[in-house]
C-alpha positions as CSV (number, residue, x, y, z in Angstrom):
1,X,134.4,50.1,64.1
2,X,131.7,52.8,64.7
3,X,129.6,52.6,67.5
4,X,126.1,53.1,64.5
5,X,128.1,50.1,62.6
6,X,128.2,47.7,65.7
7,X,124.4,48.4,66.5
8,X,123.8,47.6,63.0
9,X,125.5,44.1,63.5
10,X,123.5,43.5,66.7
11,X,120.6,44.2,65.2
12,X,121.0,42.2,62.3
13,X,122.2,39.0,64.6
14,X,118.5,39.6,66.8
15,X,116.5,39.7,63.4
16,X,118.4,36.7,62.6
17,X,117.8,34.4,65.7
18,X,114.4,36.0,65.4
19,X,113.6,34.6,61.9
20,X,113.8,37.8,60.7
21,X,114.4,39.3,57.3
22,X,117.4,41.7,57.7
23,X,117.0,45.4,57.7
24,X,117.8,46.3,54.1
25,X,116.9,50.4,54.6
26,X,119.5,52.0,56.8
27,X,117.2,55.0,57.9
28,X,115.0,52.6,59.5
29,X,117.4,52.7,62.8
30,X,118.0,56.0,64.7
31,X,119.4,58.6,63.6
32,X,121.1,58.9,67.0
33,X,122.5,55.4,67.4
34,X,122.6,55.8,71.1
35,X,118.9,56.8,71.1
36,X,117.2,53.3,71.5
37,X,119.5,52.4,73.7
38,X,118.9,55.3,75.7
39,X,115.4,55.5,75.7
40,X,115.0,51.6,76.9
41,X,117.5,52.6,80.0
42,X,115.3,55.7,80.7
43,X,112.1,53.3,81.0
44,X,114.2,50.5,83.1
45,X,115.4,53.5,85.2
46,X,111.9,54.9,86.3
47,X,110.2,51.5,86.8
48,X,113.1,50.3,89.1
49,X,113.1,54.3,91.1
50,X,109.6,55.1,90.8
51,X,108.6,57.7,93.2
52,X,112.5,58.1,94.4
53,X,113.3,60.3,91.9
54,X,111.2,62.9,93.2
55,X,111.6,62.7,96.6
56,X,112.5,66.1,98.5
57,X,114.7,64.2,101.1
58,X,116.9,63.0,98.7
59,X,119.8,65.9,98.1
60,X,120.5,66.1,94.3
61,X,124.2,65.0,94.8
62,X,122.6,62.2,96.8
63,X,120.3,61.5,93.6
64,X,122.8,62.0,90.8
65,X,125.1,58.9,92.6
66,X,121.9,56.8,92.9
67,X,120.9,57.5,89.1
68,X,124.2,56.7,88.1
69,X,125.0,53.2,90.1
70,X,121.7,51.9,89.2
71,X,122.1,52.9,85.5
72,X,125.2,51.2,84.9
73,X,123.7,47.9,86.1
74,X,121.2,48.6,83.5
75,X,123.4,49.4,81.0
76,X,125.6,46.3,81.6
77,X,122.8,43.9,82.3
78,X,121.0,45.0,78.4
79,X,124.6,44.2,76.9
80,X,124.7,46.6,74.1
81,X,128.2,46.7,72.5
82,X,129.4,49.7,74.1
83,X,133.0,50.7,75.1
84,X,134.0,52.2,78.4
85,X,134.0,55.6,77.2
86,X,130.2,55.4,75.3
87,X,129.2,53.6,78.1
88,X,130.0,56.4,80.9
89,X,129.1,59.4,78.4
90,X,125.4,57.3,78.2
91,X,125.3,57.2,81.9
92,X,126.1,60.7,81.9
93,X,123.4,61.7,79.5
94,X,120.5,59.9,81.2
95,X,121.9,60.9,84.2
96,X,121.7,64.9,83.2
97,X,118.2,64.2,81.2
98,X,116.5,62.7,84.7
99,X,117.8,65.2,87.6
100,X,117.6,67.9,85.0
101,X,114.6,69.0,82.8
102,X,115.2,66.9,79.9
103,X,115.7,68.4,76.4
104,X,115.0,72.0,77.9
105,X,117.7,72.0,80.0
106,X,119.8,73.5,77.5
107,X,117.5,76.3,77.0
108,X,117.2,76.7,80.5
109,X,121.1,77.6,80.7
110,X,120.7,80.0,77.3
111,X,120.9,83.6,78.7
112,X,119.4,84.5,75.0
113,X,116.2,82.5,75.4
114,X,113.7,84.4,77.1
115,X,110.5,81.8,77.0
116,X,110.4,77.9,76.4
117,X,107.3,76.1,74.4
118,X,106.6,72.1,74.7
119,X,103.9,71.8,72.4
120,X,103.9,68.2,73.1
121,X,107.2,65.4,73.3
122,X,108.2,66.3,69.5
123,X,107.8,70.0,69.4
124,X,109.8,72.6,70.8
125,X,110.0,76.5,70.6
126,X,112.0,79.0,72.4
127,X,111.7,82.8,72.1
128,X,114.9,85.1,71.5
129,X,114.2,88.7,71.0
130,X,110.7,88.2,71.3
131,X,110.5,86.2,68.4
132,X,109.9,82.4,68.6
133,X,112.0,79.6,66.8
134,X,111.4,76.0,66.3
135,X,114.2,73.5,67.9
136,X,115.7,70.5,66.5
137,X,115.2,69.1,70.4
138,X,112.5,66.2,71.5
139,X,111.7,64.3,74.2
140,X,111.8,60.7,73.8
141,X,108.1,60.0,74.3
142,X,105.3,61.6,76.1
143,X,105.7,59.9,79.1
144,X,109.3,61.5,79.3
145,X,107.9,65.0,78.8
146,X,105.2,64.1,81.4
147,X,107.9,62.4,83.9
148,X,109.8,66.3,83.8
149,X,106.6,68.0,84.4
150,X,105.8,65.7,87.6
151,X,109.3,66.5,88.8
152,X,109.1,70.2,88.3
153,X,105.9,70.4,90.0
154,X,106.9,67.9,92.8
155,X,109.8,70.4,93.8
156,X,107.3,73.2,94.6
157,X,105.1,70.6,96.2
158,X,102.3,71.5,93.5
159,X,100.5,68.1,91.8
160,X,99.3,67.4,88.4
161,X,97.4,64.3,87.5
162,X,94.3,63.5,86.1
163,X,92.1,65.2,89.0
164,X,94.1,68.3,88.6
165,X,95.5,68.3,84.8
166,X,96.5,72.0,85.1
167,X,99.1,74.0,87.3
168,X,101.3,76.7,88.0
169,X,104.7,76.5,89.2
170,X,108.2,78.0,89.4
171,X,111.9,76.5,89.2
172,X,114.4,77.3,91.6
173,X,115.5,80.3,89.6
174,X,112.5,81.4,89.4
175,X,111.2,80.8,85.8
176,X,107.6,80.4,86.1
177,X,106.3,77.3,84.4
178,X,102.5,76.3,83.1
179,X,101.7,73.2,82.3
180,X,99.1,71.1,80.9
181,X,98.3,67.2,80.4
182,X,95.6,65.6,78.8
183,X,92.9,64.9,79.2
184,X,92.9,69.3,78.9
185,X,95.7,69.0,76.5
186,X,94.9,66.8,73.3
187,X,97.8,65.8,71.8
188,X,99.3,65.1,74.8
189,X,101.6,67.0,77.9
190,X,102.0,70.6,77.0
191,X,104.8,73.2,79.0
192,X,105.8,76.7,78.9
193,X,108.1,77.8,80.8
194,X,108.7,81.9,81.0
195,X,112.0,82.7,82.1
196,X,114.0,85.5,84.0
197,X,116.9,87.1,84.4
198,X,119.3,85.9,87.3
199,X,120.5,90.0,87.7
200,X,117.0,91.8,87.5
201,X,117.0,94.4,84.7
202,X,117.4,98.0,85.5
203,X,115.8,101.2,84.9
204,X,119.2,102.1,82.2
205,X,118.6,98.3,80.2
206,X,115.7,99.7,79.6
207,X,116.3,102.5,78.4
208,X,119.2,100.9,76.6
209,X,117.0,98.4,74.9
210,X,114.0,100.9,74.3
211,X,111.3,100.1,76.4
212,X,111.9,103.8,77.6
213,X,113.2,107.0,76.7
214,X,114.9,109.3,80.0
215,X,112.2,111.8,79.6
216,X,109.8,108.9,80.2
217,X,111.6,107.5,82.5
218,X,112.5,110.6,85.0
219,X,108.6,111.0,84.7
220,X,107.5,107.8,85.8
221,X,110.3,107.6,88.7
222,X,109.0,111.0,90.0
223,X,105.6,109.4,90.3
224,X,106.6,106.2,92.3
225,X,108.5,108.1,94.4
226,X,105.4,110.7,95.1
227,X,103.6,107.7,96.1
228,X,101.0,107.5,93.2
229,X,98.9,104.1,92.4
230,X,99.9,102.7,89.3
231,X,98.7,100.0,87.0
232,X,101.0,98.6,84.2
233,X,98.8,97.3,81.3
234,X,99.6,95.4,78.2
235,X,99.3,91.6,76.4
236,X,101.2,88.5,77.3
237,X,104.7,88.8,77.2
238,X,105.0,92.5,77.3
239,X,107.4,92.6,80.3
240,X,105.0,93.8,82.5
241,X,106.6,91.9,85.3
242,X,109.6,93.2,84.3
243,X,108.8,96.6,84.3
244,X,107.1,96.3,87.8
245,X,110.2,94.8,89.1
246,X,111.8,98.2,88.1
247,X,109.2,100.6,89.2
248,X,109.6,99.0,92.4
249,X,113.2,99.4,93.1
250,X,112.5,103.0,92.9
251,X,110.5,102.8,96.2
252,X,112.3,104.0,98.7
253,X,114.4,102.1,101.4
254,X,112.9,103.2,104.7
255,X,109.6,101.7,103.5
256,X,108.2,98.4,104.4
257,X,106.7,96.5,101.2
258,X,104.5,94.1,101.0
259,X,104.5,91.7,97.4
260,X,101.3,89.8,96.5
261,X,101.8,87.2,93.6
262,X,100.2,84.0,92.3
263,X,104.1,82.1,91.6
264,X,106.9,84.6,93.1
265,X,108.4,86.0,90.2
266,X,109.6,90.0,92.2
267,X,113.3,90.6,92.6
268,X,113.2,93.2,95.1
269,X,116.7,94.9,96.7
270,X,115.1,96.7,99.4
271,X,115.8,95.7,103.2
272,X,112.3,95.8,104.2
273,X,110.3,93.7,101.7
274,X,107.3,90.6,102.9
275,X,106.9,88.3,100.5
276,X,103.6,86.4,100.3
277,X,102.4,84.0,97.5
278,X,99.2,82.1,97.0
279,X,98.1,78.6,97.5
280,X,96.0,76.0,95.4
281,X,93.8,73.7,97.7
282,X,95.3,70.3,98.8
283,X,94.1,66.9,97.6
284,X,91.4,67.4,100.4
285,X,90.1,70.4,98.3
286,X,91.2,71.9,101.3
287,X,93.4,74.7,102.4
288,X,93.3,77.2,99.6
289,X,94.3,80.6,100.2
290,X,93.4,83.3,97.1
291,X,95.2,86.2,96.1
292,X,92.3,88.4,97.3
293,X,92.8,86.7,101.0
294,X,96.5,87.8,100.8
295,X,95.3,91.4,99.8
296,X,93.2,91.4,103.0
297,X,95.3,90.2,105.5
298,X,98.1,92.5,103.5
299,X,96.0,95.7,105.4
300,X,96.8,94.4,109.0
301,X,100.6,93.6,108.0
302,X,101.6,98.2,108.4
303,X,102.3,98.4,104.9
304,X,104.0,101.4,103.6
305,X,103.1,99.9,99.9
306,X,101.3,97.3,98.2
307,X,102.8,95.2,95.0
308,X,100.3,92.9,93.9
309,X,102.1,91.1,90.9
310,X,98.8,90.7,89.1
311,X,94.9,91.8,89.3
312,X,92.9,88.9,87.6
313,X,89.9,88.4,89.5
314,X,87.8,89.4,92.5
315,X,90.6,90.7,94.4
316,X,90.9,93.6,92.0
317,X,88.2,95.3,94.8
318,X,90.4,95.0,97.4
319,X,92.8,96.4,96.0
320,X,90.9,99.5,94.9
321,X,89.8,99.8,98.4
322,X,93.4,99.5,99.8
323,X,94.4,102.2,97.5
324,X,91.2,104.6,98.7
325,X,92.2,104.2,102.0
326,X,95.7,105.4,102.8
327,X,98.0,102.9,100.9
328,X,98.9,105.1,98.7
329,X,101.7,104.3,96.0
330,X,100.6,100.6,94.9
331,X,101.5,98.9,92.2
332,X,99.9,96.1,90.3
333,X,99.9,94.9,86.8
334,X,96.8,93.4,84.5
335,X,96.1,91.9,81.2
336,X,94.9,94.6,78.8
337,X,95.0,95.8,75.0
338,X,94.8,99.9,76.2
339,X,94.8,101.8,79.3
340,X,90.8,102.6,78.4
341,X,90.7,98.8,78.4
342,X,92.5,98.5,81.3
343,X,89.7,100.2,83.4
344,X,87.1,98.6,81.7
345,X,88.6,95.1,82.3
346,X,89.2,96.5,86.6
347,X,85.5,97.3,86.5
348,X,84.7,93.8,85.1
349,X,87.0,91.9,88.0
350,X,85.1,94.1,90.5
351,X,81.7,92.7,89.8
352,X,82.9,89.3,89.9
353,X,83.6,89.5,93.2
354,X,79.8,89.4,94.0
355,X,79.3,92.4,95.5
356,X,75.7,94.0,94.2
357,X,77.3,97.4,93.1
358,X,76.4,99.4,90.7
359,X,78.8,100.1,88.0
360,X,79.2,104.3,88.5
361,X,80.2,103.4,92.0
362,X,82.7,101.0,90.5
363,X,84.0,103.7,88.2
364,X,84.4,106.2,90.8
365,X,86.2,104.0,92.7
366,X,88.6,103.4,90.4
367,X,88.8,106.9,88.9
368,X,90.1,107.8,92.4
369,X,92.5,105.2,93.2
370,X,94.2,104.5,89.9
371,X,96.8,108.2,89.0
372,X,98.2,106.6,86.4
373,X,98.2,103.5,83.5
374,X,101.5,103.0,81.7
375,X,100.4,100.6,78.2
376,X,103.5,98.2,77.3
377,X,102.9,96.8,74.0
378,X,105.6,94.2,71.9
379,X,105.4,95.1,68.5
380,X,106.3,93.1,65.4
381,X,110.0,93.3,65.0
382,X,109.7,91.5,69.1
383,X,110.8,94.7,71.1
384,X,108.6,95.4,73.9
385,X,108.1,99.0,74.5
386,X,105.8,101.5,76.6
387,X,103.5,103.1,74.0
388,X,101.0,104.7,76.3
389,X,101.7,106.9,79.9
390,X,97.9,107.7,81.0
391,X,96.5,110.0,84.0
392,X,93.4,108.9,85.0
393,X,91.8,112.4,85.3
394,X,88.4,111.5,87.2
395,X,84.8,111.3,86.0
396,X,82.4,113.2,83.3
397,X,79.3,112.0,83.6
398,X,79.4,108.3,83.7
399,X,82.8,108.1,82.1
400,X,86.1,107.3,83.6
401,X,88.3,110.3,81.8
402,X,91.6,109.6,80.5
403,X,94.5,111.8,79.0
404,X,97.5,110.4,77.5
405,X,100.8,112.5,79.0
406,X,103.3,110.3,76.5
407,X,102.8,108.6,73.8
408,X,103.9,106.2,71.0
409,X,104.6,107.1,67.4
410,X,103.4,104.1,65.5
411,X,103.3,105.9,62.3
412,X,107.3,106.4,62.2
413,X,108.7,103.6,59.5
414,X,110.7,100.7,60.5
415,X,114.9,101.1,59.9
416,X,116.7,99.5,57.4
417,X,117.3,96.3,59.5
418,X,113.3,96.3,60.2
419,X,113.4,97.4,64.3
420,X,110.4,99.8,65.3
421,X,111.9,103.5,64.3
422,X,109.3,105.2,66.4
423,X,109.7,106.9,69.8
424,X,107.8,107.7,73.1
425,X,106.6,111.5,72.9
426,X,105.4,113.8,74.9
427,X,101.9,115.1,74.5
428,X,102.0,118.6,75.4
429,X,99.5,118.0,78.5
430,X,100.5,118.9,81.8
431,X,99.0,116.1,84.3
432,X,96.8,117.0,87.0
433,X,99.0,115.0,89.4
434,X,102.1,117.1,89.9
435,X,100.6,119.0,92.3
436,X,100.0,115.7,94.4
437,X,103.8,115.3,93.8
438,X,104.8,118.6,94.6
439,X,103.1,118.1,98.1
440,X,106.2,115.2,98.5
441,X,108.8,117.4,97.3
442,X,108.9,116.3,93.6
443,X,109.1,119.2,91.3
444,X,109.4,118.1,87.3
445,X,110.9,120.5,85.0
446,X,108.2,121.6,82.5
447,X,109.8,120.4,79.3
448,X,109.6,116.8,80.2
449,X,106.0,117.6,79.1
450,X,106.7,118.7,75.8
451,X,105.1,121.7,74.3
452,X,101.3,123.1,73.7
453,X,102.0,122.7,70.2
454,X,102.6,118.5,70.3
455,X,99.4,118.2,71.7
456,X,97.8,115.1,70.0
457,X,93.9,115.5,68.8
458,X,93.6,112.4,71.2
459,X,95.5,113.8,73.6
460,X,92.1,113.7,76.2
461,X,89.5,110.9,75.9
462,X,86.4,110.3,77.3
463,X,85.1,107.3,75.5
């Protein structure tokens, strides 16, 4: 007899000795017939463990034994009408579902998904090839979904209750996770988790999937190694990260690097590479440590260059300042829809870190530190792809002046199978800065410009 038929039997025996009326509608029960059974084991588990489970101490072979002693007593003591092979595969399940990540853990494993959405305990999304999908998976309740976000958090010593109902985080492999529980989050516990590749991409994946063309690329390599500052610009989910993570490995190895990031998220290769990563306040309030700080204390630390994973608030000043003042060849990334918004969005970050001055000064500032803006954009068949290489010229007036040396072809049509058909062209406009790269030995063949005649009408903006 099937396992489904034998709950049905049980079932119909408790409604019985209950006074019951029998189930008549067969799709009244589970459509997993292992999944109330499961579900009342996952509750007995976590009243009986409590804070256990989370416990650093604890090694996870350590845990797993513990999970799986106490749930067979469970299991036996509720005396569902299992055989010995159901009954260890349960075990198993629940066992995988609490030291694990629940119903993401699959995804988690999935080389092809890139990001994971938990819009809640019955609604989850993944995106593959930039493009999202809806998943048959759930959690069993929201208490479930909010039991995996307390242990994710827990393992990075981070907290969420209802005093701090918002937090960043990262999983061993260095996904970086958000999440959010009510009351911020209506309809109850919401996670995303962003992740990334065990073997960091290189400079030819890139190219392979892209993103870049050589020409592009021998271009922007040239410029890292002549030690210009430069800011990678774009939405959510472009790959700026990723792109930064290959700019940097073409820093060279004698250098000593120092990375600035709000959740680690850099794969660097060099030899000589200081990590530092931020830090919320403790339940004191206490003991918080800004990115901004790190910046500072970064200018005591001899740093040949400066990686800040991302500008998004008062330390953008700092970092201005470091780059005016011998730290030349930083990198950073920032939220922005163009490169001219990219510089209007700097100037913005600067003022809010209360410093009384006026907005030219600002401009200048940044006119003179930033060389160079490359734009990464995902388009609608999902790609991701650099559309804009900017050089940041200097000042007219009270402008920040900008010229594009590459850029995207939007107007090309899509292929037969609907992927983005245009390409990454040269404008024609030979950047002020190779004579800054020339100084470090870096001499670019002139055709990786392109030609007078493919200069674009908006080749140089002011506005």
């Amino acid at each position: 007899m099937k396992l489904s038929e034998r709950l049905k039997i049980t079932e119909a025996a408790e409604r019985a000795a209950e006074g019951l009326s029998p189930v008549k509608n067969a799709d009244l029960l589970p459509s997993d017939p292992l999944a109330d059974i499961k579900h009342r084991a996952q509750g007995a588990l976590f009243d009986r463990l409590g804070s256990r489970l989370y416990d650093s101490s604890i090694t996870k072979k350590q845990l797993n034994v513990f999970v799986r002693e106490e749930l067979t007593k469970i299991i036996e003591a509720g005396g569902a009408p299992l055989k010995e092979d159901e009954r260890q595969s349960l075990v198993s399940a629940i066992s995988e579902d609490i030291i694990g990540y629940g119903p993401v853990q699959p995804f988690l494993s999935d080389t092809s998904v890139t990001e994971i959405m938990v819009n809640g305990d019955d609604s989850i999304f993944v995106e593959r090839d930039g493009l999202l999908h809806l998943t048959e998976s759930r959690f069993s309740s929201p208490e479930h979904l909010r039991r995996v976000i307390e242990r994710i958090v827990a393992q990075v010593g981070r907290r969420i209750d209802e005093s701090t109902p918002m937090v960043d985080a990262r999983l061993q492999d260095g996904s970086r996770v958000n999440a959010v529980i009510p009351p911020l989050s209506v309809d109850g516990p919401v996670l995303t988790i962003r992740k990334f590749s065990k073997e960091p991409l290189t400079i030819e994946n890139l190219i392979e999937y892209g993103t870049l063309n050589p020409q592009a690329t021998e271009l922007i390599q040239a410029c890292v190694e002549g030690r210009l500052n430069i800011i990678i610009s774009g939405g959510t989910g472009t790959g700026k990260t990723t792109l930064l993570n290959v700019l940097s490995s073409f820093i060279p190895e004698d250098q000593r690097i120092v990375t600035i990031e709000d959740a680690v998220e850099l794969q660097l290769n060099q030899r000589h590479v200081v990590r530092l990563e931020s830090r919320p306040p403790n339940l004191e309030d206490k003991g918080e440590v800004k990115i901004r700080d790190l910046v500072r204390n970064s200018l005591r630390m001899r740093p040949d260059r400066i990686v800040v994973g991302e500008v998004r608030g008062e330390e953008a000043l700092d970092m201005l300042q470091a780059m005016n003042t011998g730290h030349e060849g930083s990198l950073s990334t920032v939220h922005a829809n163009s490169p001219r918004d990219a510089i209007s969005r700097i100037e913005t970050m600067v003022l809010m870190a209360g410093m009384d001055l006026p907005v030219r000064a600002i401009r200048e500032q940044a006119s003179s530190a930033i060389h160079l803006i490359i734009h990464l954009t995902r388009l609608k068949d999902g790609s991701r792809r650099v559309t804009d290489i900017t050089e940041v010229v200097g000042m007219e007036g009270e402008v920040v002046t900008l010229q594009n040396i590459y850029e995207f072809d939007f107007k090309a049509e899509s292929d037969g199978e609907g992927k983005a058909a245009g390409q990454l062209r040269p404008t024609g406009i030979r950047p002020q800065f190779t004579d800054m790269l020339e100084t470090h030995g870096i001499e670019l063949p002139t055709g990786i410009f392109g030609t007078p005649e493919l200069v674009l009408a908006k080749g140089k903006t002011g506005k």
